[in-house]
Structure formats: C-alpha cells, structure tokens
DOBAFI-130291 format. One record per residue: x, z, y of N, C-alpha, C in turn; residue in three letters. Coordinates in pm, whole numbers, padded with zeros to 5 digits, always signed. Layout:
# residues N
XZYXZYXZYALA;...
//
This chain:
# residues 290
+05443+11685+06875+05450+11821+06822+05339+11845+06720UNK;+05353+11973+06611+05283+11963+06564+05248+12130+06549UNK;+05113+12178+06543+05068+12333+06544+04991+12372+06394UNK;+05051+12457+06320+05025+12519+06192+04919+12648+06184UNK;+04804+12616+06159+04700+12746+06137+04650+12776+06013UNK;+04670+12895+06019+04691+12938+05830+04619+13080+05857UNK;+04544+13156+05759+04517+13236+05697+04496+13271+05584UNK;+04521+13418+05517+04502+13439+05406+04341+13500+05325UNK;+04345+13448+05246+04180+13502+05154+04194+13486+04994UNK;+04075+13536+04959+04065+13558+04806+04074+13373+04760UNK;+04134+13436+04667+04170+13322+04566+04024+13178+04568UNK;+03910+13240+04527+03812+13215+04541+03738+13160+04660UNK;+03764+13203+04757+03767+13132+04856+03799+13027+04954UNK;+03919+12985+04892+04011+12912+04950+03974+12769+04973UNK;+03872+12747+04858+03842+12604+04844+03735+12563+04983UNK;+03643+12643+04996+03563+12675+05014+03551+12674+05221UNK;+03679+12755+05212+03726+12792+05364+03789+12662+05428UNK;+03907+12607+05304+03957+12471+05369+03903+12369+05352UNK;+03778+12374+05305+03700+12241+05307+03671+12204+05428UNK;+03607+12366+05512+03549+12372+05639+03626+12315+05735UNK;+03757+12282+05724+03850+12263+05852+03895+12108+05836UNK;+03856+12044+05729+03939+11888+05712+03873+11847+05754UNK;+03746+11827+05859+03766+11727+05926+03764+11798+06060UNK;+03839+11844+06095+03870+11905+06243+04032+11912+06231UNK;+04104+11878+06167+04258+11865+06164+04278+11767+06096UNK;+04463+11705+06099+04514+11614+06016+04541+11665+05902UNK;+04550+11780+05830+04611+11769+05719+04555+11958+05679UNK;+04493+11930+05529+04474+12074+05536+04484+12141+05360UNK;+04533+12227+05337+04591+12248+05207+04584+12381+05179UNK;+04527+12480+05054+04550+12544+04998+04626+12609+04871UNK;+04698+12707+04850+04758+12756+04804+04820+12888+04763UNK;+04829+12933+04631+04875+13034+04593+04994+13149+04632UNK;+05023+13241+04651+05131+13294+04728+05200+13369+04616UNK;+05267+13454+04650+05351+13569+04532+05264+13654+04494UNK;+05198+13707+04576+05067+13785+04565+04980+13710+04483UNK;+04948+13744+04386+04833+13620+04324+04661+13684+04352UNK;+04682+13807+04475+04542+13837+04453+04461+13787+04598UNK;+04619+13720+04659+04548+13607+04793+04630+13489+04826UNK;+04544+13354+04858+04595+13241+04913+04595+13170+05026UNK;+04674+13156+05051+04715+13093+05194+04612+12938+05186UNK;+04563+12930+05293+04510+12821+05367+04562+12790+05508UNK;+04615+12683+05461+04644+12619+05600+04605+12450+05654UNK;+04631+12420+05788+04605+12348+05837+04692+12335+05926UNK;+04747+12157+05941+04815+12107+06062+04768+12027+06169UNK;+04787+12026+06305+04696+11976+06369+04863+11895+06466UNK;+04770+11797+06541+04863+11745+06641+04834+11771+06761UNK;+04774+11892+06793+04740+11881+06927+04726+12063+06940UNK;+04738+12113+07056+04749+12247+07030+04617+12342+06978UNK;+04595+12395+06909+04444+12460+06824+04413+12532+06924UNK;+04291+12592+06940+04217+12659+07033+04150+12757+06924UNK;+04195+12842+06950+04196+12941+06862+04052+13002+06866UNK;+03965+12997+06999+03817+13047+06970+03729+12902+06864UNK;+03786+12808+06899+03750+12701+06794+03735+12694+06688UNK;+03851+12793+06602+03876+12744+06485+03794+12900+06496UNK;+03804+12973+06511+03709+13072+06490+03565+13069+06435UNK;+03537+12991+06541+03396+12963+06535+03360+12852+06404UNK;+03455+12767+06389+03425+12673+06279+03416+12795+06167UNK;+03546+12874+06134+03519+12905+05985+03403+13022+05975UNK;+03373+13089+06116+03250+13182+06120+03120+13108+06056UNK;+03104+13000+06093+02968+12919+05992+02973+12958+05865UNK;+03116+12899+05837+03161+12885+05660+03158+13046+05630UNK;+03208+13168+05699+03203+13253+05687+03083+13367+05651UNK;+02963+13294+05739+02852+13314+05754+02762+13354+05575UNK;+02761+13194+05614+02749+13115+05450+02814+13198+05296UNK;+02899+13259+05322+02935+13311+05204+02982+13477+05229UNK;+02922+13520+05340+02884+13677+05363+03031+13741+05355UNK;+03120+13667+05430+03221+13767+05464+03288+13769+05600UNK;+03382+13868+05634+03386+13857+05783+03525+13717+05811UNK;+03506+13679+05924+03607+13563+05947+03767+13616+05942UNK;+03845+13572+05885+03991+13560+05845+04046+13559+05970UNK;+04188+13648+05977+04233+13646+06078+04342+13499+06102UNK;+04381+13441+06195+04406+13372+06173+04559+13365+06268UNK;+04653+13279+06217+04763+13237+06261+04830+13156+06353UNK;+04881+13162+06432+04901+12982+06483+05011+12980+06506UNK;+05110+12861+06508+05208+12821+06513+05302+12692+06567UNK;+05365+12714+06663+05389+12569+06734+05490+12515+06608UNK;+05510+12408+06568+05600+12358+06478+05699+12301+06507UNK;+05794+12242+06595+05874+12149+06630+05890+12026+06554UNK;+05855+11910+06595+05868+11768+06520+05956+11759+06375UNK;+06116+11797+06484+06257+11769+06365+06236+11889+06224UNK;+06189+11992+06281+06166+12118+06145+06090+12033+06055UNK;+05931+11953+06139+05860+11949+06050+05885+11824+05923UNK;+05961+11703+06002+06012+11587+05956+06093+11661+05816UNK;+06203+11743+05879+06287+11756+05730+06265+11808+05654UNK;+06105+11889+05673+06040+11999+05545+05957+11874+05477UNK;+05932+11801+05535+05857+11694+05485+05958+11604+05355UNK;+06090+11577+05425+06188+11505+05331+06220+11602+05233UNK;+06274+11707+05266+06300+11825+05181+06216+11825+05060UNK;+06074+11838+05088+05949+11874+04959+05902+11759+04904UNK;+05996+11627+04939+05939+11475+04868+06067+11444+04750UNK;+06070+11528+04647+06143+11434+04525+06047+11282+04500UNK;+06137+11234+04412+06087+11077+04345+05999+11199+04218UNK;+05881+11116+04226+05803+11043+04147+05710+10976+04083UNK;+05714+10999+03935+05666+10910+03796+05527+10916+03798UNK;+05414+10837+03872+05301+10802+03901+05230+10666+03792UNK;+05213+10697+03661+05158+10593+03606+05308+10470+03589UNK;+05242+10366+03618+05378+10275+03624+05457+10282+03766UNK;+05396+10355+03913+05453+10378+04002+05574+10505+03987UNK;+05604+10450+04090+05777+10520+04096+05818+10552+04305UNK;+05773+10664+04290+05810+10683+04428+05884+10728+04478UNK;+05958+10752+04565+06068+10814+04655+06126+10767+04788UNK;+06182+10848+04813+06179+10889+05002+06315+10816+04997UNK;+06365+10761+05136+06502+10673+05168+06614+10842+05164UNK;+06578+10933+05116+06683+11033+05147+06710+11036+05008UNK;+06649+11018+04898+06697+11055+04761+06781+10937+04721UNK;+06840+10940+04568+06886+10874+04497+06786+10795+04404UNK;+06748+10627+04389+06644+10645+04325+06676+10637+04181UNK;+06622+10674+04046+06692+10585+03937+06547+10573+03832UNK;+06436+10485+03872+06352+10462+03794+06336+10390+03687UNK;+06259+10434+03608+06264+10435+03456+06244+10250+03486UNK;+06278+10183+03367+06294+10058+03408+06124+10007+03357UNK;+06080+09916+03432+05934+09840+03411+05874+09913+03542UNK;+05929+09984+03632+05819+10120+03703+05817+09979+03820UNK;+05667+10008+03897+05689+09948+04043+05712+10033+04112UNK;+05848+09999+04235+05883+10102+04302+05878+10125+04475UNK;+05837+10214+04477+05753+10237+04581+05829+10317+04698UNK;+05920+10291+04789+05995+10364+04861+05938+10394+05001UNK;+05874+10538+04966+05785+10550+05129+05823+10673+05210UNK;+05844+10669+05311+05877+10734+05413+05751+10807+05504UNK;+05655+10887+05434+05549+10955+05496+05580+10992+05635UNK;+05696+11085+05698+05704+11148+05800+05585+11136+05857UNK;+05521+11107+05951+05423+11153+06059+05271+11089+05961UNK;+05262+11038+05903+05163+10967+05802+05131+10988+05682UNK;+04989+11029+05650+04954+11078+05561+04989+10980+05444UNK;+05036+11011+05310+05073+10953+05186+05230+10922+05155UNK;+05220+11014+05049+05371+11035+04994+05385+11035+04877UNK;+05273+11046+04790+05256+11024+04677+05246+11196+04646UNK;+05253+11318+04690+05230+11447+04685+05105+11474+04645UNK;+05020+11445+04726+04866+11496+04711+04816+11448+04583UNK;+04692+11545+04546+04620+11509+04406+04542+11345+04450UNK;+04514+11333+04604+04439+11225+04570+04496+11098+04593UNK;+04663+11116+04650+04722+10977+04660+04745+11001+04448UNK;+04761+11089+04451+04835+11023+04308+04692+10957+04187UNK;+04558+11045+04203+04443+11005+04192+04423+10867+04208UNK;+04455+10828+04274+04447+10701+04367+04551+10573+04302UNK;+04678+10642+04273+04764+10570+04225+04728+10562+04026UNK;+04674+10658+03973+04626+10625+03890+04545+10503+03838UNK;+04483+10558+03928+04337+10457+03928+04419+10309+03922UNK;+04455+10262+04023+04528+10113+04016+04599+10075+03923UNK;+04655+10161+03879+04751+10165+03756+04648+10120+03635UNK;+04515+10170+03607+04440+10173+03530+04384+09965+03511UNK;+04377+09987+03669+04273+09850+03682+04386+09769+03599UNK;+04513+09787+03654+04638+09714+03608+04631+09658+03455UNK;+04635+09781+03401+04628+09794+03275+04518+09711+03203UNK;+04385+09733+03265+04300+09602+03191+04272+09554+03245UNK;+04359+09460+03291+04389+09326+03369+04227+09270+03449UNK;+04266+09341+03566+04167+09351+03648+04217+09283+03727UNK;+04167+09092+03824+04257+09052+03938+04201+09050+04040UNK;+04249+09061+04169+04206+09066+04275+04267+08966+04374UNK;+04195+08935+04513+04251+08775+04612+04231+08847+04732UNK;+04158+08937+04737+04154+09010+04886+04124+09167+04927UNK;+04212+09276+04929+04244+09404+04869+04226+09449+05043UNK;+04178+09526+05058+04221+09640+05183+04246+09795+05140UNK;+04313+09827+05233+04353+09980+05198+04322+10003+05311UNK;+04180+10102+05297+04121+10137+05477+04157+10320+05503UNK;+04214+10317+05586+04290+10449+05640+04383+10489+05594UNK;+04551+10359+05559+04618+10321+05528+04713+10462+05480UNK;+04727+10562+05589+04814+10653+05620+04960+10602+05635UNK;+05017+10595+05550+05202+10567+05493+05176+10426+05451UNK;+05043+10393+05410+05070+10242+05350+05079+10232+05184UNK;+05083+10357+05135+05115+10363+05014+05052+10312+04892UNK;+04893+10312+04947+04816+10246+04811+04846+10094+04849UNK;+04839+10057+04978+04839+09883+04981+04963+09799+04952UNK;+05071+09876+05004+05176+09836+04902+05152+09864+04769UNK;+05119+09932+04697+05135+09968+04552+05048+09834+04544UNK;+04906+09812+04604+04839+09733+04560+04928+09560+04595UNK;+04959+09532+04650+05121+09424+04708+05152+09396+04629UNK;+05273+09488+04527+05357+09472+04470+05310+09481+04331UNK;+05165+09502+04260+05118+09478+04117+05065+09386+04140UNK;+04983+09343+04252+04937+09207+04175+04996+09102+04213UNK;+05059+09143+04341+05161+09018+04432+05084+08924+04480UNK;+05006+08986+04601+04873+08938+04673+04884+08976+04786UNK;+04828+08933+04877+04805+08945+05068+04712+09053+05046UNK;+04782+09213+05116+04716+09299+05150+04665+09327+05251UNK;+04554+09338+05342+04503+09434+05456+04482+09548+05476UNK;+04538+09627+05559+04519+09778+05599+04497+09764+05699UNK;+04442+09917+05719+04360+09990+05890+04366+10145+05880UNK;+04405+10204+05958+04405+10316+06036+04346+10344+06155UNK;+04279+10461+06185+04195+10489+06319+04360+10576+06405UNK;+04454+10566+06349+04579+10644+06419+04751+10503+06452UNK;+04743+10502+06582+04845+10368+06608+04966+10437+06496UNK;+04968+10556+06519+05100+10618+06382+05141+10553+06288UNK;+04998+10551+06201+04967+10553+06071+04994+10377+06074UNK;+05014+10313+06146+04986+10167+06137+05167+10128+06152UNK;+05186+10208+06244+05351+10171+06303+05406+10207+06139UNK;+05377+10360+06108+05455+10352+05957+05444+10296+05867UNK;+05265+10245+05803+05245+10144+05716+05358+09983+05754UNK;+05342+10008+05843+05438+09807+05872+05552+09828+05817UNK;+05599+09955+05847+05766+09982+05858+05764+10011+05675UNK;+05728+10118+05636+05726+10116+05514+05734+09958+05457UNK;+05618+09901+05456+05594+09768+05441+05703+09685+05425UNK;+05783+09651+05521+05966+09610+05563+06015+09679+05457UNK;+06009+09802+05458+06079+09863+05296+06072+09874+05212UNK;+05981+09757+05172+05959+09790+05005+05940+09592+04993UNK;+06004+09562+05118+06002+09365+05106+05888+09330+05063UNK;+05762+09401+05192+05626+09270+05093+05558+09265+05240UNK;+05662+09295+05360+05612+09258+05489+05516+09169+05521UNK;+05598+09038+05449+05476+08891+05448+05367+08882+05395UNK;+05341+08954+05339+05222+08968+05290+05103+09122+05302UNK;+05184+09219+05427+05087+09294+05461+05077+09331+05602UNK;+04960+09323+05609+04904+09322+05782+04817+09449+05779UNK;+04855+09510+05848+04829+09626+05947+04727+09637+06042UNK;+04631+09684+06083+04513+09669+06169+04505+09830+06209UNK;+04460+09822+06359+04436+09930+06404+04308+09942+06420UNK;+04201+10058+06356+04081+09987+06381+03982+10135+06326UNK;+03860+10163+06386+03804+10297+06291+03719+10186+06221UNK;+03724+10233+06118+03625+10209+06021+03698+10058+05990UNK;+03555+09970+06025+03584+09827+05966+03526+09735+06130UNK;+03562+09786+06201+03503+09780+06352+03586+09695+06392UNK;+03733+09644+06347+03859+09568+06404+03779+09473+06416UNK;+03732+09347+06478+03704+09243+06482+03765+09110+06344UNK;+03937+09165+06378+04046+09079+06333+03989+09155+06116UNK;+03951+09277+06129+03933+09290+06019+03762+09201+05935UNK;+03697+09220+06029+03578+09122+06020+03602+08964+05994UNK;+03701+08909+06067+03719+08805+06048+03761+08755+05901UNK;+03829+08835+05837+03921+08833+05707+03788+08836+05604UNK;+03626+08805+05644+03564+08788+05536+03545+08904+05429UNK;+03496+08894+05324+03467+09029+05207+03597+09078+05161UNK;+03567+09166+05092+03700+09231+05045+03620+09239+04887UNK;+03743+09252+04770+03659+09198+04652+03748+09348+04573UNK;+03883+09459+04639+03880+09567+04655+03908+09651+04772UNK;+03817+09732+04772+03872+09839+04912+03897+09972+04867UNK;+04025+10079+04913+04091+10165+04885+04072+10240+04993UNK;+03997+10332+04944+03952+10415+05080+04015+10554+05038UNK;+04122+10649+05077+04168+10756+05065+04145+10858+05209UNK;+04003+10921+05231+04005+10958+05304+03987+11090+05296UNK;+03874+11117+05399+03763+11262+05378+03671+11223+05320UNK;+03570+11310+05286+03425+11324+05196+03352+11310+05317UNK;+03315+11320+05421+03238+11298+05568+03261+11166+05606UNK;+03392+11126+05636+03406+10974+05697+03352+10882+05600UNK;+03402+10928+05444+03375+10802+05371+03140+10790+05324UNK;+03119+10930+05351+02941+10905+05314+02927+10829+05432UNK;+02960+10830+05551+02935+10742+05686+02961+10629+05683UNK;+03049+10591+05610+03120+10492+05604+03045+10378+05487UNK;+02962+10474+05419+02888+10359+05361+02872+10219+05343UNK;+02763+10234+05483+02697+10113+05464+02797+09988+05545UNK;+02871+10053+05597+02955+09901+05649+03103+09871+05534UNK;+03123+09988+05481+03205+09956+05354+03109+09835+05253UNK;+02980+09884+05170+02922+09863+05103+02935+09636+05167UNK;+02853+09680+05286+02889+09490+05360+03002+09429+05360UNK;+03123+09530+05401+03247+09455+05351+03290+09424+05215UNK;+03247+09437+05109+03270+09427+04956+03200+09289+04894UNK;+03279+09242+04834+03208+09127+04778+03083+09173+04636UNK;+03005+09067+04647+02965+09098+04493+03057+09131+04396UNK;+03045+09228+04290+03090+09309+04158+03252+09335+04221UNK;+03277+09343+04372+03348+09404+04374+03381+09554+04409UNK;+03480+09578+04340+03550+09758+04330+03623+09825+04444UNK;+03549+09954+04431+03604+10042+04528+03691+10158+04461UNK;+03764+10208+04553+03802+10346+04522+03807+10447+04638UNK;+03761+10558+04575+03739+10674+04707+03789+10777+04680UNK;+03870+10814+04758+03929+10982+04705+03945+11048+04861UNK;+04055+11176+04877+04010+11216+04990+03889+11373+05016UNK;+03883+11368+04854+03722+11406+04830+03768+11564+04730UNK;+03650+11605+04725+03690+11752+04596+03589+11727+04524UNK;+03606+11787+04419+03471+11745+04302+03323+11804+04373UNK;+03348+11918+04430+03194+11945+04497+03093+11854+04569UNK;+03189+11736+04619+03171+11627+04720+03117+11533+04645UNK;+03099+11501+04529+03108+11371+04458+02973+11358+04463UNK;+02892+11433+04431+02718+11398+04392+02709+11324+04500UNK;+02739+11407+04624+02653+11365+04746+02723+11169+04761UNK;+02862+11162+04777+02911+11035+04803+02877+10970+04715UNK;+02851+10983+04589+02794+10885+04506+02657+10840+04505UNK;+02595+10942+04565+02424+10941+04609+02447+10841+04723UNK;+02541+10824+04822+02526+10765+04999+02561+10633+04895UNK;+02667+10587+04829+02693+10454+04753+02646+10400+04722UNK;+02499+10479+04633+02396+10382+04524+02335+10334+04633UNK;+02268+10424+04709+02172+10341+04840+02249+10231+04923UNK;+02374+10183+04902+02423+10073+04941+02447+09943+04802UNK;+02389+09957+04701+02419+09934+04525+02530+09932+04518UNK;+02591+10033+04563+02761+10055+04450+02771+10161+04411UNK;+02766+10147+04266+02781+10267+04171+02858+10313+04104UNK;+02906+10418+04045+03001+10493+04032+03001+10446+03861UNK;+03166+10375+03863+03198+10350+03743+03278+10447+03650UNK;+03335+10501+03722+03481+10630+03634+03493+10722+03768UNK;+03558+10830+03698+03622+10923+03831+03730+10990+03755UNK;+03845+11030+03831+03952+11055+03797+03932+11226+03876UNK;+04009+11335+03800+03979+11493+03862+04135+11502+03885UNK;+04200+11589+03942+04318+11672+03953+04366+11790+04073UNK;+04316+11881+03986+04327+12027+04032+04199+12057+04191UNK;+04124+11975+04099+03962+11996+04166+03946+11845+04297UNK;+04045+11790+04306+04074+11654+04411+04021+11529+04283UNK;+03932+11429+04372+03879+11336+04243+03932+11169+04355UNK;+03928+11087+04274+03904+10995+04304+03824+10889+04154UNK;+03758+10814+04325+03568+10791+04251+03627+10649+04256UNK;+03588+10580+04115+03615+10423+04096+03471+10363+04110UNK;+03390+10281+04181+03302+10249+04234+03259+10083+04221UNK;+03123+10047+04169+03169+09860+04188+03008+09816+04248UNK;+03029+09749+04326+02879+09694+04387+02835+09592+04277UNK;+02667+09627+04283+02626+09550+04153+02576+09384+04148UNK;+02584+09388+04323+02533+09283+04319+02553+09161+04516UNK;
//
C-alpha cells in the first residue's frame, strides 16, 4: 500500500518545505495548482505516516522560516489506483538520444534513438523527474565525446533506468544496487526488457556495503541518482570505489544542495567537472583526480 501527504503553501515555499521531507519518504514532489497563489506539496510513503511526525519534521523547517506549520493531509492510496496513475502519467519520451516508454504505449522512436522500455511501477525512475532526465543527459553527453567505460555501476538503481541506458550505449557489463529488494526485483525485470539481462546484475546492498559489490573491484563510472544527504555520506566509500580519473554522476539533488556535495567530494579528490540544472533539480558530473 501506499499513503499520500500533501499540503498546500506559498509558491515560495514549496521548495523549501519539500526539501524537509525527502529523506523521511519515498518520493516527494512539488507543484503548481489552478490557484497560482498556492502549491501543493506532496509526499508518498510506503508505510502508514504518523501524522504527529510529519508535524514535527516540517515544524523545524517551519520554525526556520517564521511561519506556522501547514495543515496537512493524509491519504491511504490503494496499490492498483496507484500503479495505473503511474502508467497513465508515463507517455514515451525524447531524452537526448534516449527514447523512453512504458509496455502500455505504442512505441515509434525517432530512428538512431536508444530505446529504453521501463516499467517504473513500484520503483523510482521513469524517465519523468528533472533528475532521471538530468541524468540521462549527462550520459548522452559523455556519449557524444566519446567517453569509454569497462566497469559502470548505477548505485540506487530504482527502475534500472540509468544502467540500462548505460548497457545499451556502450554495450558493457553493468552493476546496480538498491537499499530496497523492490527496486532490484524491477531493475532485473526491466533489464529482461530491454534484452541486456546478460550483462546486468542487480545487487541488493546500502551503499557499497554488498560484499559481492566489493568484490567487482573499482568502478571507472558510478551513477548515483539519489538524495543530497545519502549521497554527502556516501562520500568517502563512493570516492574508494572509483578508479583513478574516473567519473561520477550525482543528481537526486536541488541546486541549493550543490555547494555543500561538492565541498564533501573535493575532500575525497573528486571534483566537480560540469553540472546540468532543470527546473532547480541538478545533476553534478564529477571525476576523481587521482
């Protein structure tokens, strides 16, 4: 099951309020309403919200910017509603040379596109968000000036979507990991659907803690699409898994976030080569120097 908590606030606020809640839920998003003089913030959780909880979280944030706490909503969701609002709001698309779409549409991509057929349901990445598509840029980019790679991870896989994308451009053995058995069952399965099974393995694992992922030696890119909290933590054992002058990418993040994650990076020497913005969501292109 899944439970929906939403309130409304000034335009201005919104960023600000739902920053406070991503890392205490799976999925959290702001947005404009008919009213343009307030926006909905919401958040989905998998487990039922405790409503003095979330209280108390945005009362800090509330604190902090001198207004009283938002009333707030909650909502049980039912699985099947949420599955087909999910298929419903996934058209195909035109991502750089990627080409995405859901097994419910018709696909008809422009010809040269790599095509990417992913089935998000319960797993984050659909190619929707500013920072999967951030993300999908970015690769697209490396693509473009023929950037090669021999050992790629996509760490907190969600849907699988960057490590296939990364699969099927350079046509290389991918590794992924998820801290959610979900996110791993759909990356495989996706995986099967887009025929690059044999060549991508799935790990259940937080961080880089899998053993089986330790074993697999440096990684020369890692694709980290997360939060702005997991990934500054995530540092210094990212930074050890990376080979010399090899590239990262980090998104997951809002532009407010960037100083600080790029500050936790250098103190591991990987420094911030490019960053990609969209509609305030960045993803940070990153390369260890040494």
């Amino acid at each position: 099951m899944f439970w929906r908590v939403f309130f409304h606030c000034n335009p201005t606020l919104a960023s600000d309020l739902g920053s406070a809640l991503e890392d205490h839920v799976s999925a959290v998003s702001w947005f404009e309403t008919k009213d343009s003089n307030f926006w909905v913030v919401e958040a989905i959780t998998t487990t039922e919200p405790d409503r003095d909880e979330f209280t108390h979280i945005l009362g800090t944030a509330c604190t902090k910017l001198n207004i009283p706490v938002p009333s707030l909503i909650i909502e049980e969701l039912p699985e099947t509603d949420w599955l087909e609002a999910t298929w419903r709001n996934f058209p195909p698309r035109q991502i750089g040379r990627y080409y995405v779409y859901g097994s419910h549409t018709d696909p008809k991509p422009p010809e040269g596109s790599v095509i990417l057929e992913i089935n998000a349901a319960t797993a984050f990445g659909s190619g929707e968000h500013e920072t999967t598509t951030t993300c999908l840029l970015t690769l697209d980019d490396l693509a473009r000036e023929g950037h090669l790679f021999q050992k790629p991870i996509d760490m907190g896989c969600g849907s699988g979507i960057l490590g296939i994308a990364i699969a099927k451009t350079w046509n290389i053995p991918v590794v992924a990991a998820d801290n959610d058995p979900e996110s791993v069952r759909v990356a495989t399965n996706n995986a099967a659907l887009n025929h690059c099974d044999a060549v991508f393995s799935a790990y259940l694992s937080e961080g880089f803690e899998n053993p089986d992922l330790q074993a697999e030696g440096s990684y020369d890119l890692i694709v980290a699409n997360i939060l702005a909290t997991p990934l500054i933590e995530m540092a210094p054992s990212l930074s050890r898994a990376l080979t010399p002058k090899g590239l990262v990418i980090l998104s997951g993040l809002l532009s407010r976030h960037r100083d600080d994650i790029v500050r936790a990076y250098q103190a591991e020497g990987v420094r911030l080569v490019s960053h990609r913005t969209l509609n305030d969501w960045e993803a940070l292109l990153l390369k260890k120097s040494k």
